[in-house]
VMD Tcl script that draws the C-alpha trace (Angstrom):
set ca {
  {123.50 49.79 198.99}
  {124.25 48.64 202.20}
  {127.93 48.17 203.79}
  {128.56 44.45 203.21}
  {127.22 44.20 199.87}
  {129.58 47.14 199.10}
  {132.47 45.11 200.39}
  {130.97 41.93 198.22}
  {131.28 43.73 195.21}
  {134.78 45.23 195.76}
  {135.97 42.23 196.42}
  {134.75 40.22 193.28}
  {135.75 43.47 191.48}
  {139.23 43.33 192.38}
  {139.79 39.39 192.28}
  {138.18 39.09 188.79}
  {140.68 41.97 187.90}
  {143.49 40.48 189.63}
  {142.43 37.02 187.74}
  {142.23 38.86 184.57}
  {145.82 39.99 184.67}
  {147.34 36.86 185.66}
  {146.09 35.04 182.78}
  {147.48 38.21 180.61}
  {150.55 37.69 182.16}
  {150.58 34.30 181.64}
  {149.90 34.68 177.85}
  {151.89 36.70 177.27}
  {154.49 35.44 178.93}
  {153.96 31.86 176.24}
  {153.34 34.14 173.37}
  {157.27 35.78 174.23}
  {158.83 32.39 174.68}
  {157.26 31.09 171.62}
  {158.26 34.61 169.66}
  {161.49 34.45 171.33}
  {162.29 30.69 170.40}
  {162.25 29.46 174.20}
  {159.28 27.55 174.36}
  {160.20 24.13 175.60}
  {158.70 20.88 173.82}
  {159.46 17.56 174.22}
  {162.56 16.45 172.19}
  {161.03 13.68 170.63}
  {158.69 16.31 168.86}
  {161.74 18.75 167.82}
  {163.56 15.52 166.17}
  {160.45 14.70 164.47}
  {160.01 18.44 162.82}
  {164.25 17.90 162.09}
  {163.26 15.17 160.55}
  {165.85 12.95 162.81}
  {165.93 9.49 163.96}
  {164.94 8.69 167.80}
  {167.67 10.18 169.52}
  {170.64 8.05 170.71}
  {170.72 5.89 173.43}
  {172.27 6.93 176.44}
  {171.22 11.39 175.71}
  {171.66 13.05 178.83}
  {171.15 17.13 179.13}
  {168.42 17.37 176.88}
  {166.99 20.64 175.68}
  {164.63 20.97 173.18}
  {162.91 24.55 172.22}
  {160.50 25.89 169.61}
  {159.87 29.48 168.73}
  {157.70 30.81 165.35}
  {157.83 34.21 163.88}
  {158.50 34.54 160.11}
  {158.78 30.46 160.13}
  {158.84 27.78 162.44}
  {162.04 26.33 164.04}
  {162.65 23.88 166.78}
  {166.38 23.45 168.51}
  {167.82 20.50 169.88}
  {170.57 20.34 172.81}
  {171.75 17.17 174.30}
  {174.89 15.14 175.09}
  {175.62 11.58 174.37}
  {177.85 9.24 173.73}
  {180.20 10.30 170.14}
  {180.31 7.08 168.88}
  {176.15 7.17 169.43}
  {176.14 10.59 167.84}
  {177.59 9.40 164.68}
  {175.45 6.21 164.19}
  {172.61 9.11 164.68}
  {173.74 11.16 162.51}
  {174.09 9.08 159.89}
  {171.02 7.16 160.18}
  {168.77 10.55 160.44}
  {171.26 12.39 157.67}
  {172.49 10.10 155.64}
  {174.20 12.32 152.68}
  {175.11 14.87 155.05}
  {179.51 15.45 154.89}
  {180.44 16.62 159.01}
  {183.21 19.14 158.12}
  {185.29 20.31 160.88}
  {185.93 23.50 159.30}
  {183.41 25.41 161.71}
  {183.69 28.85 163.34}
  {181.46 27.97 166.43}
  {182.12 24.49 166.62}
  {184.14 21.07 166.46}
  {182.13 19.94 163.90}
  {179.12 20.99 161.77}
  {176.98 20.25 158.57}
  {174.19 20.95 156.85}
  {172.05 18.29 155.55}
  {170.57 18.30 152.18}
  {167.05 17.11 152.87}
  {164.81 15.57 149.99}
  {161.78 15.81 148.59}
  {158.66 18.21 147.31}
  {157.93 21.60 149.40}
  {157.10 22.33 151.42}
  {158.05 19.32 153.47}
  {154.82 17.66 155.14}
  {154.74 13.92 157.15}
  {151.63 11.91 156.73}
  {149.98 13.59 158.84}
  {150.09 16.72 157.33}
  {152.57 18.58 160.16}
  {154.87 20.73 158.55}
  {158.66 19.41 158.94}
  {162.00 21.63 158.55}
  {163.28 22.93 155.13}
  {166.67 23.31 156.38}
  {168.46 21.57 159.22}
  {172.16 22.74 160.74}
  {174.16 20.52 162.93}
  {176.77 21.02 165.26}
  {178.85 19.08 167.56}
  {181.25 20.22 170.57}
  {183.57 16.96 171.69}
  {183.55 16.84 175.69}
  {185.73 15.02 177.85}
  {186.69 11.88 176.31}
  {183.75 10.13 174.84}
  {180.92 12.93 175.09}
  {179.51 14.79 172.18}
  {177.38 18.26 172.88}
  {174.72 17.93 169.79}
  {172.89 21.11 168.58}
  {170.47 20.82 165.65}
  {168.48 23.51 164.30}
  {165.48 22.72 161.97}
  {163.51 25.40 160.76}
  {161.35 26.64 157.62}
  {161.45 28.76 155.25}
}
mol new
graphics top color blue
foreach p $ca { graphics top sphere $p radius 0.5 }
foreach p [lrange $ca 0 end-1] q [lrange $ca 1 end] { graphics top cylinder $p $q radius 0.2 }
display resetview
């Protein structure tokens, strides 16, 4: 085989390879977030699965993750106005009591949610079995919102 068709084929040899392993890595590195609950989606999507109302108006700081192991969850993080939080809160939970009687929080509550399992939205797409809420007031007239929906 002569010299520069030797180099040829080490070359292609060792940039498939490298390819190969950077698109392991990069699997792997979704399949961990998504194992590890880390996986960022858009909020809108994570309130949906809650089964929440639009988030407030005037969310700032938002952080919204998804992981699946055993079940599905998806976690909500944002900050918004309280007085916004609690229109929210009761338009996307309406039975749900707030207690302030919390370890890890100002405020928390656990929504009863209604209807046949497991929960499914006209489309079919699963939706949470359980939701927990919990609120952290900030300076003044902020509220720190972190919802958890998740199956079972």
């Amino acid at each position: 085989m002569p010299v520069r068709r030797k180099r040829l084929t080490m070359w292609l040899t060792i940039t498939g390879a490298t390819a190969l392993v950077a698109a392991g890595g990069w699997w792997a590195s979704l399949w961990w977030a998504a194992f590890t609950g880390d996986l960022g989606v858009p909020c809108d999507k994570a309130a949906h699965f809650a089964r929440a109302a639009e988030l407030p108006a005037g969310t700032r700081d938002r952080n919204c993750t998804t992981g699946q192991w055993m079940s599905a969850s998806y976690e909500l993080d944002f900050r918004a106005p309280r007085q916004e939080v609690a229109a929210w809160l009761r338009a996307s939970y309406p039975d749900t009591k707030i207690s302030e009687d919390c370890s890890r929080a100002d405020a928390c509550g656990q929504p009863q949610l209604h209807g046949p399992t497991p929960f499914k939205d006209e489309d079919g797409h699963r939706l949470a079995d359980g939701v927990h809420v919990e609120l952290d007031y900030e300076d003044g007239d902020v509220a720190h919102v972190r919802i958890s929906g998740f199956t079972v």
